[in-house]
C-alpha positions as MATLAB code, in Angstrom:
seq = 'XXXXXXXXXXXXXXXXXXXXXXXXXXXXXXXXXXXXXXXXXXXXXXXXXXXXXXXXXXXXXXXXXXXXXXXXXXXXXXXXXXXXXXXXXXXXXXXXXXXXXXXXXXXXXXXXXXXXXXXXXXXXXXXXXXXXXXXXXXXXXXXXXX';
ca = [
       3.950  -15.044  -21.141;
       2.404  -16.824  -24.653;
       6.073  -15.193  -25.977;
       8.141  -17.428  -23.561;
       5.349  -20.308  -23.936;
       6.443  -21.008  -27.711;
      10.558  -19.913  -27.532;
      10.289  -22.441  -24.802;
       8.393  -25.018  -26.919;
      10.685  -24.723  -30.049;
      13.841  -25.137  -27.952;
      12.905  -28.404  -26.011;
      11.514  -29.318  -29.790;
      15.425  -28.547  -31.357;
      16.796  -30.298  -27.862;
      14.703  -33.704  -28.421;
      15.329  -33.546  -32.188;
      19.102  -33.493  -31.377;
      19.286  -35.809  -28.532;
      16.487  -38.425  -29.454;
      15.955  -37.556  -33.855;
      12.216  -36.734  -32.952;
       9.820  -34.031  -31.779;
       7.823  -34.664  -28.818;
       4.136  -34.389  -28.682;
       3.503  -30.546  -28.577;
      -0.434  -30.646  -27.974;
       1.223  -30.227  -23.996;
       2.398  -27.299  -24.467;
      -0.420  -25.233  -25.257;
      -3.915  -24.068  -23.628;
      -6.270  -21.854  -23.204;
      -5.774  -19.665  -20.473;
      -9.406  -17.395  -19.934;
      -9.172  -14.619  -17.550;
     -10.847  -10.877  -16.411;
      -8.934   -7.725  -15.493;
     -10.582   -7.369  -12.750;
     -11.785   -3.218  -12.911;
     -10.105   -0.762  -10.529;
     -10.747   -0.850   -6.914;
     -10.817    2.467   -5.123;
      -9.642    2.888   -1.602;
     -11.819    2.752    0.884;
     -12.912    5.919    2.515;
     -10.880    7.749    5.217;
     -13.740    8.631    7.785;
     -11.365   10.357   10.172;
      -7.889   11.620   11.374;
      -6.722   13.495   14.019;
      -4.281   14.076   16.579;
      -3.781   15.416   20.139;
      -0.390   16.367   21.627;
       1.022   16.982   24.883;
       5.004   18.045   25.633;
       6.984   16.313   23.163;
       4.140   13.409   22.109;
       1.193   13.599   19.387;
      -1.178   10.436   19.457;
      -2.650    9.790   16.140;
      -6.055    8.037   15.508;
      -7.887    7.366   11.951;
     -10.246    5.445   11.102;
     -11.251    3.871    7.528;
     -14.863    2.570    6.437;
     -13.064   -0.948    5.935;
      -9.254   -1.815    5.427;
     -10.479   -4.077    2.598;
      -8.683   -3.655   -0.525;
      -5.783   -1.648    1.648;
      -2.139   -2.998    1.096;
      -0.188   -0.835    3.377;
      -0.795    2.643    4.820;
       2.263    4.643    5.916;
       1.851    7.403    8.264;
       4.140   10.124    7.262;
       5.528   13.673    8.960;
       6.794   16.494    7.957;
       8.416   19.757    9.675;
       8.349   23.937    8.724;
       9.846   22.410    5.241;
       6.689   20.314    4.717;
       9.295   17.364    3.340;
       7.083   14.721    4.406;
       9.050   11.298    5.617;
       7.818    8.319    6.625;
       7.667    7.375   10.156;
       5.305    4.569   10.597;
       4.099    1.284    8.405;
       0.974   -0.418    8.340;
       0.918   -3.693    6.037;
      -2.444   -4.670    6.146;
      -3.740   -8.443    5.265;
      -6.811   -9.862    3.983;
      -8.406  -11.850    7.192;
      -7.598   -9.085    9.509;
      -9.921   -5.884    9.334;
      -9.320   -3.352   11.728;
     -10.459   -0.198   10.491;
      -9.248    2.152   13.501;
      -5.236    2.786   13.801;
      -3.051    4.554   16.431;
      -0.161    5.784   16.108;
       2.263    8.019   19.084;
       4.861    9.998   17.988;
       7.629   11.098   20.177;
       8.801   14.633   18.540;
      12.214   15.714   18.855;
      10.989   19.288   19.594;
       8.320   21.294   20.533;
       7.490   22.786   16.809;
       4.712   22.364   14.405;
       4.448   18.877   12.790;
       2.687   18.290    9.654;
       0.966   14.450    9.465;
      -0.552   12.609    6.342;
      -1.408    8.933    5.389;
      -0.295    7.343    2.252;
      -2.199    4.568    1.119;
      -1.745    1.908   -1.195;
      -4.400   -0.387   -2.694;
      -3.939   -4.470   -3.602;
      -4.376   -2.993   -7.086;
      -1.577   -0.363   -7.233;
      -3.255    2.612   -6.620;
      -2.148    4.704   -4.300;
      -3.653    8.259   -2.634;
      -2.478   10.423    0.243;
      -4.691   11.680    2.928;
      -5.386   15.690    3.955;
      -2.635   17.231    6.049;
      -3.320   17.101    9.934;
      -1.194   19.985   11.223;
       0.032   19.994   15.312;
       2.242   22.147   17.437;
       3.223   20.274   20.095;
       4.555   21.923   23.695;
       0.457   22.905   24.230;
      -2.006   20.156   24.694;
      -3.887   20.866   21.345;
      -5.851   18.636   19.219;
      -6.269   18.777   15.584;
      -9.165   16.693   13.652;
      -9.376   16.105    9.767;
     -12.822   14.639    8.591;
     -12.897   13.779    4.806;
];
């Protein structure tokens, strides 16, 4: 940014000495600028996941110590292949802090589905939860405590 600052600075400088014959006042152009990387945050703890399904439905429920410091958390499912894709987002904001999600997924077939949570933190990190595993076409339920 200091780099773009001063190419900046010496081409208004050639532009005034071209259109006016003098260099402006640069004492402007520069200050101080005084600031902390801030250290890294961790994400906040996953306290539990699980699932329940029934027929062709699995209802989801986790629940986080706090979604402080959580950007988004995406809710992601995978088949026999264990190819995980994403099939729910969760954008998370600062003044809201609801630390137990839902989710209900309608399965295209009774099979066993394989569920995680990827999470991403306001400082880049990001971490994926343990695998919740459910065959759906019993009512079964599956818990994951971290």
């Amino acid at each position: 940014m200091i780099i773009y600052r001063a190419i900046l600075l010496v081409l208004l400088s050639l532009y005034f000495i071209l259109v006016f014959g003098q260099v402006p006042d640069s004492s402007n152009y520069f200050q101080q600028i005084n600031y902390t990387i801030p250290g890294k945050q961790s994400l906040p703890k996953l306290l539990s996941f699980d699932g329940i399904s029934s027929d062709k439905q699995v209802k989801l429920n986790w629940r986080f110590e706090t979604t402080a410091g959580i950007e988004s958390c995406i809710l992601e499912r995978a088949g026999k292949s264990k190819d995980f894709k994403p099939i729910a987002y969760f954008l998370m904001t600062e003044d809201i802090d609801i630390p137990t999600l839902k989710y209900k997924d309608k399965v295209p077939q009774t099979a066993t589905y394989f569920y995680r949570l990827k999470l991403t933190g306001k400082d880049g990190s990001v971490d994926s939860s343990k695998v919740v595993i459910i065959k759906t076409g019993s009512d079964q339920k599956a818990h994951l405590k971290n």
